[in-house]
C-alpha positions as CSV (number, residue, x, y, z in Angstrom):
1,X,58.1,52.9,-114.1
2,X,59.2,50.1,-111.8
3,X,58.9,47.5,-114.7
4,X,60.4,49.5,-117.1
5,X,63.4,49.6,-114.6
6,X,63.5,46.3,-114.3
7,X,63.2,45.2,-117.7
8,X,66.4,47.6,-118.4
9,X,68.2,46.1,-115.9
10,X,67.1,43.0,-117.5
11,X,68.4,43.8,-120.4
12,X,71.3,44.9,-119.2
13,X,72.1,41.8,-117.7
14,X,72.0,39.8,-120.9
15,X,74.0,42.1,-122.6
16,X,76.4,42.0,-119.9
17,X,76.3,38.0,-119.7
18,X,76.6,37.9,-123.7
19,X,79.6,40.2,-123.5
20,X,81.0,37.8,-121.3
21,X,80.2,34.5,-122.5
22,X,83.3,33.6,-125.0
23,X,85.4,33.3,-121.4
24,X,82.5,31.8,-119.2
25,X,83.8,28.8,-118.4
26,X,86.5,28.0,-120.0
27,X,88.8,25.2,-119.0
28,X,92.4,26.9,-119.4
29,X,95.4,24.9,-117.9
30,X,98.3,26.7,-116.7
31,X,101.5,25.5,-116.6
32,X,104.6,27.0,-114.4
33,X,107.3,25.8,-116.0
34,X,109.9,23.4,-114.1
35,X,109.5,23.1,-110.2
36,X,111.0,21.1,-107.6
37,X,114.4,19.7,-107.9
38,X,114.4,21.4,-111.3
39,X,115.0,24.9,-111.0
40,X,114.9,25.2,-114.7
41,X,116.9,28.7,-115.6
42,X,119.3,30.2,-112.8
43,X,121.0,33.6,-113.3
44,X,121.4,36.4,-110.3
45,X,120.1,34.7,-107.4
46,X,117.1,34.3,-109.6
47,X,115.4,30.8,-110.7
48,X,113.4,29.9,-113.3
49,X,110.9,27.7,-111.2
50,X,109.8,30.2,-109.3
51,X,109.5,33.2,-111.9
52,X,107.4,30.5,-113.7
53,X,104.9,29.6,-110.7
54,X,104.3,33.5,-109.8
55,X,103.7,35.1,-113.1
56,X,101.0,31.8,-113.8
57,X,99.3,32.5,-110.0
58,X,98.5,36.1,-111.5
59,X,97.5,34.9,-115.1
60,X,95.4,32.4,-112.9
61,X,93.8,35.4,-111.4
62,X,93.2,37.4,-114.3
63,X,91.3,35.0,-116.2
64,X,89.4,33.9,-113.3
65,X,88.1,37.3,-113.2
66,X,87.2,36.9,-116.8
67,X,84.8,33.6,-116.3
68,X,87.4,31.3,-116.8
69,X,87.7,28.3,-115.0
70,X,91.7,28.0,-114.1
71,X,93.9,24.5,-113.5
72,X,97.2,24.9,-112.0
73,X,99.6,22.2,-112.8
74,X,101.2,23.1,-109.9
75,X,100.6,25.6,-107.3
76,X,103.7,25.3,-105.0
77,X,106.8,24.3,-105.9
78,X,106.9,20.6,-106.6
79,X,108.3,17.9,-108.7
80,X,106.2,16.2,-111.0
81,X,107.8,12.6,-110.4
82,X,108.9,10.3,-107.3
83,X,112.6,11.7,-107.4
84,X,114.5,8.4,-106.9
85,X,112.0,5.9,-108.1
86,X,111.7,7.5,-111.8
87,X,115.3,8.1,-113.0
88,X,117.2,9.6,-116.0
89,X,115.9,10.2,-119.2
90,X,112.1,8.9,-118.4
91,X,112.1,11.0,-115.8
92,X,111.5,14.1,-117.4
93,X,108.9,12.3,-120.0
94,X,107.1,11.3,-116.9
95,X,106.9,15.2,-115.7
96,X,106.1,16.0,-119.0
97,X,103.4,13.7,-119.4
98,X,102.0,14.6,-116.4
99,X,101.6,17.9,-117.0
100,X,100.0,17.1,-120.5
101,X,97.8,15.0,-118.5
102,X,96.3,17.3,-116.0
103,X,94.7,19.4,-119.6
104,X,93.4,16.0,-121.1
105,X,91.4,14.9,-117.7
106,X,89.9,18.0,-117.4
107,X,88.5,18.5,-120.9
108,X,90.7,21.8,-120.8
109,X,89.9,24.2,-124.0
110,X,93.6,25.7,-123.8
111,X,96.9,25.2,-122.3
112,X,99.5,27.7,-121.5
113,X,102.9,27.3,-120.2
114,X,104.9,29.6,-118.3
115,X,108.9,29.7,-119.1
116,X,111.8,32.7,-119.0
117,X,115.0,32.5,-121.0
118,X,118.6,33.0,-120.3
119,X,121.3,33.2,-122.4
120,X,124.9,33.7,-122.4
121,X,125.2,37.2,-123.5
122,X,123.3,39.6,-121.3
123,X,122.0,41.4,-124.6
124,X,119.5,38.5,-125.4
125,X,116.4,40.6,-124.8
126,X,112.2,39.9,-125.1
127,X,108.8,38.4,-124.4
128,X,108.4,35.4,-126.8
129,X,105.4,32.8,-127.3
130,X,105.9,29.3,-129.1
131,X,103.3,27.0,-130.6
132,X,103.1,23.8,-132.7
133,X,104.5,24.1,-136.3
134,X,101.4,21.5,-136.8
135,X,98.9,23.8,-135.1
136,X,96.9,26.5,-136.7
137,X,94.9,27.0,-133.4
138,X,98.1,27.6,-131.2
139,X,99.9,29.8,-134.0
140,X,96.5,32.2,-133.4
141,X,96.4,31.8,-129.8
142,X,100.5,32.3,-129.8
143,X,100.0,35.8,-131.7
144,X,97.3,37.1,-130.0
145,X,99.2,36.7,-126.7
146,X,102.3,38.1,-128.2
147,X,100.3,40.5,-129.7
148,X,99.1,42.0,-125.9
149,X,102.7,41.0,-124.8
150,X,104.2,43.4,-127.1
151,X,102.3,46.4,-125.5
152,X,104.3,45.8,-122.2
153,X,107.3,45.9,-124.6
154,X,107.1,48.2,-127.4
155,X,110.8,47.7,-128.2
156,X,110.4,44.4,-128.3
157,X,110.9,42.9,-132.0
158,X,110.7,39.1,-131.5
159,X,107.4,37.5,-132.8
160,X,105.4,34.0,-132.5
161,X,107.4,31.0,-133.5
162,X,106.4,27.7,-134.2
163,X,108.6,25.1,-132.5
164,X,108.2,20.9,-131.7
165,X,108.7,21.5,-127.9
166,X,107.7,18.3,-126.1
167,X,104.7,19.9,-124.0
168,X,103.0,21.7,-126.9
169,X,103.2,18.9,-129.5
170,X,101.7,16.4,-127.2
171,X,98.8,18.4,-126.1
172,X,95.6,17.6,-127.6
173,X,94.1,21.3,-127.0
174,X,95.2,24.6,-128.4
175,X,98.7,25.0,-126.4
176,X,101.7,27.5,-126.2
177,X,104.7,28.5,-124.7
178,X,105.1,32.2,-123.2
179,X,108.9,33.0,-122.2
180,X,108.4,36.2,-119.8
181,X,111.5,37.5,-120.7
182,X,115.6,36.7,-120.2
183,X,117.0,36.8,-116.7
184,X,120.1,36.8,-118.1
185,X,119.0,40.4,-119.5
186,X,120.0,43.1,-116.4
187,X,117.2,45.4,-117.8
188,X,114.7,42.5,-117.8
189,X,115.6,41.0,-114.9
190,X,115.4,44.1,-113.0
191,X,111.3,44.1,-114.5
192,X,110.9,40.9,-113.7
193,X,111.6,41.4,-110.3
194,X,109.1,44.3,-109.9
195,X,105.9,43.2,-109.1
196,X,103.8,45.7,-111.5
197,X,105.6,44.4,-114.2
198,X,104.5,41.1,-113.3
199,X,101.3,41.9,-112.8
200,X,101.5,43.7,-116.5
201,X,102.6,40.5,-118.4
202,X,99.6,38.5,-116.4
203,X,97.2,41.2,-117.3
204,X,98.7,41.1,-121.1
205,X,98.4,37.1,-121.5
206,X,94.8,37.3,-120.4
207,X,94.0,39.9,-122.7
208,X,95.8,37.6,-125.5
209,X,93.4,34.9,-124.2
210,X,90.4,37.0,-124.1
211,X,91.2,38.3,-127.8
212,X,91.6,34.4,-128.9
213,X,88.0,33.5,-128.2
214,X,86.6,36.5,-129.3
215,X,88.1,36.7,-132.7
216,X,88.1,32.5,-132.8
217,X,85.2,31.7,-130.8
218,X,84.8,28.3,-133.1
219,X,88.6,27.6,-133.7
220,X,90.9,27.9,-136.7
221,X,90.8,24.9,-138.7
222,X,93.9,23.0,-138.4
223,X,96.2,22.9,-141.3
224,X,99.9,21.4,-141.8
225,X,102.1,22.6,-141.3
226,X,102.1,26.4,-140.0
227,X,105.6,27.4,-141.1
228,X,107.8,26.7,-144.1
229,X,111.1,25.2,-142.8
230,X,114.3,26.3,-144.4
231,X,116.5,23.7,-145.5
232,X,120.3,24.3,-145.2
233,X,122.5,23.9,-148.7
234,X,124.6,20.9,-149.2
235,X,128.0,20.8,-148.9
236,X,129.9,22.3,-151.8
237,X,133.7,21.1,-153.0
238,X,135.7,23.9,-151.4
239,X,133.6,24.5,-147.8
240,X,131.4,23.2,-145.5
241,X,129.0,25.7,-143.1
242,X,129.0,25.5,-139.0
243,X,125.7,26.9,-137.9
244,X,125.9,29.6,-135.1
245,X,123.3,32.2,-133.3
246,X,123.4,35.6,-133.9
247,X,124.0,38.0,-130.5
248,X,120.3,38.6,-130.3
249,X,119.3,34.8,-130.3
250,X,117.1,35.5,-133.2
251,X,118.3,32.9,-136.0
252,X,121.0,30.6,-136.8
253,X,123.8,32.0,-139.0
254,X,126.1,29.9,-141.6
255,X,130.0,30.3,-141.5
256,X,132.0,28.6,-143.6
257,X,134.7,26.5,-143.2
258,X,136.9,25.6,-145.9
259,X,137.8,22.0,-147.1
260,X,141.0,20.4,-147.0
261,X,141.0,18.6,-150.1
262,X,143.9,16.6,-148.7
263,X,141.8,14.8,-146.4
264,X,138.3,15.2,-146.6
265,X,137.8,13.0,-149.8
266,X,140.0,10.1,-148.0
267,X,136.9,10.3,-144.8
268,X,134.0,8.4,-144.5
269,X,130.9,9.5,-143.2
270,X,130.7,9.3,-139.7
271,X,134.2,10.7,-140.0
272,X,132.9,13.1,-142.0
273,X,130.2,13.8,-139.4
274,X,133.1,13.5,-136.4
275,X,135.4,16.2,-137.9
276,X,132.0,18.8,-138.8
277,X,130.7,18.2,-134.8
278,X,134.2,18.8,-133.3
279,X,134.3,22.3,-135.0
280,X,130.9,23.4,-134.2
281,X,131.8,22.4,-130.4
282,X,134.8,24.2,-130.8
283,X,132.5,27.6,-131.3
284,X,132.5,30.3,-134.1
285,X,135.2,32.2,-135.2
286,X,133.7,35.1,-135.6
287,X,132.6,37.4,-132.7
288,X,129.6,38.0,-133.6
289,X,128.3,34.7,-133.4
290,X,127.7,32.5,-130.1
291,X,128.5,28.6,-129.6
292,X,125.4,26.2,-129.4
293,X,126.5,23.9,-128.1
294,X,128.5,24.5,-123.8
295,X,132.2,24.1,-124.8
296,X,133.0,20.8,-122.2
297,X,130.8,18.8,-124.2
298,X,133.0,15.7,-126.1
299,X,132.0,13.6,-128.8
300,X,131.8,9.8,-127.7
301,X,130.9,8.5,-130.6
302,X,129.2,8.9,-134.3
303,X,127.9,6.3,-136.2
304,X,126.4,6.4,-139.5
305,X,123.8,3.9,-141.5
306,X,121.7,4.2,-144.6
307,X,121.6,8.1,-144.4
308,X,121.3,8.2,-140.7
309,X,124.1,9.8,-138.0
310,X,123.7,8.7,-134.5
311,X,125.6,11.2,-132.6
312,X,126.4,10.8,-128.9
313,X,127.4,13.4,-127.1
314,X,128.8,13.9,-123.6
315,X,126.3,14.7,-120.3
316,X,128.4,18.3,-120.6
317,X,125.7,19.6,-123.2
318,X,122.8,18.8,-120.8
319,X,124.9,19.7,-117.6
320,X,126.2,23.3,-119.2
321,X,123.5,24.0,-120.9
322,X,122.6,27.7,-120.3
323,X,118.6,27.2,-120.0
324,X,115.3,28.5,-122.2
325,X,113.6,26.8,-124.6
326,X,114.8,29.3,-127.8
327,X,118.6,28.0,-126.7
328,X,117.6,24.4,-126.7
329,X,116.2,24.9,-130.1
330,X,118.8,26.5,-131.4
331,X,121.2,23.8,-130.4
332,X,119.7,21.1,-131.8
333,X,118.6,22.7,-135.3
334,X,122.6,23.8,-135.2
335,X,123.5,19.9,-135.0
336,X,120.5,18.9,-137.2
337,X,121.6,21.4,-140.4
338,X,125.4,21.2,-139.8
339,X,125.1,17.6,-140.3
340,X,122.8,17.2,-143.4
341,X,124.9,19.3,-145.4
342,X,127.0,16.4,-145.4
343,X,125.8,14.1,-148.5
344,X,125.0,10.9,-147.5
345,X,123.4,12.2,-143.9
346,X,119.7,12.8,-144.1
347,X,119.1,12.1,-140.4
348,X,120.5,12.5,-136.9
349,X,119.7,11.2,-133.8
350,X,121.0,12.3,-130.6
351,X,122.2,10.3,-127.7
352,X,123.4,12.0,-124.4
353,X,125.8,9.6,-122.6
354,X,124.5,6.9,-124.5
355,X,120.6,7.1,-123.8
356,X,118.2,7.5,-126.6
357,X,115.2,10.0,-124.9
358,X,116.9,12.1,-122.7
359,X,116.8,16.0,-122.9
360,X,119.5,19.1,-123.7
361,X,117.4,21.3,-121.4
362,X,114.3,19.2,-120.7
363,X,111.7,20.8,-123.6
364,X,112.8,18.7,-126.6
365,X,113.1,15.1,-126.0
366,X,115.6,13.7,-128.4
367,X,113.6,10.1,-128.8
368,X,113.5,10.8,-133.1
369,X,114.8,11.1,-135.9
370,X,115.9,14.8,-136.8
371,X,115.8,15.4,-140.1
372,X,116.7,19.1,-141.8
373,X,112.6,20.0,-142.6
374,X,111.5,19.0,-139.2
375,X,111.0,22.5,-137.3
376,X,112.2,21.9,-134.0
């Protein structure tokens, strides 16, 4: 009897370590978003920074329990630089970097970084996860997390995106982004704030990254890209189209504006490109839509070269910008397509008081070429 006990118990113990052994060590990186003297998103009293580094403590604990062997980028709240000695636009490459660094030394299997959103309009609302457009590993892991996510919210309608944010298309391992929601949201704020909830979104992204390695245990082969970009129309004879958001921050919206045929013949390109950037600054006409780009923000110059605009902007669309990685995309796809309309333009690059590099709100860094296809 005793050693038919013990060879259930045995038995047991193998199935339980088999059941197990997709997590069992497993290197998984987590990144809080921001830190330090960047407090990333700020709305209510509330900071990004620190939304960021609590929710990834409790995802830290969760897949601990799971097997998982967790890296913290950061575990306090730190800067990732030598403020003063590292300055202006390679400063945030160099925190970047570093972060992207920390998952290469330690041979990590996945990465995961921790953001929230704000937006202007208090409506904006939802979890969201981003991956590579390039990355058929990170599109799975992105959807299995949003896929767990979406429990906590069943209301919630926004699904995995592919994006080119800085952090993700740099990392060599499966990586995504996870926004926790939109301070700028009172309903979601007020969740955020409540430590169940929080513990409910850590709980749900290490249940997304339990489901990834048991349906994937061997990866997804890697194809490119993920995602079919859209391409925005030319320019016809009689109007040319501003691109907006919609209220919900979900997708960028055309609206026309008519041609003076008076003029617009008689300009050359960059003044072309001049007169098309001043009316997206000056916002939509419509109501329904919402300005990309903060209102302050002047035009220093444009310059335009065998089918490339270099647009430089003011430090007002980095200093106003609003926050959230959705919002930074949104901006820059808004210059990207209302500019390539034009024909003649089938590139942009953007300079922020004259550097090439720097940052809108510190995911993209604007050291490329844009072009139209590119799905930032």
């Amino acid at each position: 009897m005793a050693l038919i006990i013990l060879f259930l118990g045995a038995g047991s113990f193998k199935l339980t370590s088999a059941f197990s052994s997709g997590l069992k060590d497993k290197v998984i990186v987590i990144d809080p978003g921001h830190g330090g003297a960047d407090p990333g998103a700020q709305n209510s009293g509330i900071k990004e920074k620190d939304l960021n580094l609590d929710i990834s403590l409790r995802v830290g604990k969760v897949l601990e329990s799971k097997g998982c062997i967790v890296i913290l980028t950061r575990e306090v709240d730190k800067d990732f630089f030598l403020p003063g000695f590292v300055k202006g636009r390679m400063a945030k490459r160099v925190e970047l970097n570093s972060r992207i660094n920390i998952a290469k030394e330690n041979n990590a299997d996945l990465f995961i970084s921790v953001h929230a959103n704000s937006f202007p309009k208090p409506n904006s609302y939802g979890m969201e996860t981003y991956y590579h457009l390039k990355s058929s590993n990170g599109k799975a892991l992105a959807e299995t997390i949003h896929e767990q996510l979406s429990l906590v919210q069943p209301d919630n309608k926004r699904k995995a995106k592919a994006g080119d944010y800085y952090i993700i298309n740099q990392t060599e391992v499966p990586a995504v982004i996870v926004e926790v929601g939109f301070i700028s949201n009172p309903r979601e704020r007020k969740l955020l704030l409540s430590e169940d909830y929080r513990n409910l979104v850590a709980n749900a992204i290490g249940t997304g990254v339990e489901h990834y390695f048991e349906v994937f245990p061997m990866g997804v082969r890697e194809n490119s890209p993920t995602v079919t970009q859209d391409i925005p129309p030319s320019a016809s004879e009689k109007a040319y189209k501003l691109y907006f958001s919609n209220d919900n921050l979900e997708k960028l919206v055309p609206e026309d504006r008519q041609i003076d045929q008076s003029i617009w013949p008689k300009l050359d390109l960059a003044q072309k490109a001049s007169l098309v950037m001043s009316e997206l600054i000056q916002g939509p006409q419509s109501s329904n839509l919402i300005p990309t780009i903060a209102p302050k923000t002047k035009l220093l110059s444009i310059t335009t070269e065998n089918g490339l605009a270099t647009i430089d902007f003011s430090r007002d669309i980095r200093d106003d910008f609003p926050g959230g990685a959705l919002v930074e995309s949104m901006t820059i796809r808004s210059i990207i397509w209302s500019l390539t309309q034009i024909p003649g333009i089938n590139g942009v690059r953007i300079l922020v008081n004259g550097e090439f590099g720097d940052s809108i709100g510190g995911h993209i860094l604007l050291d490329r070429t844009f072009t139209a296809q590119l799905g930032v």
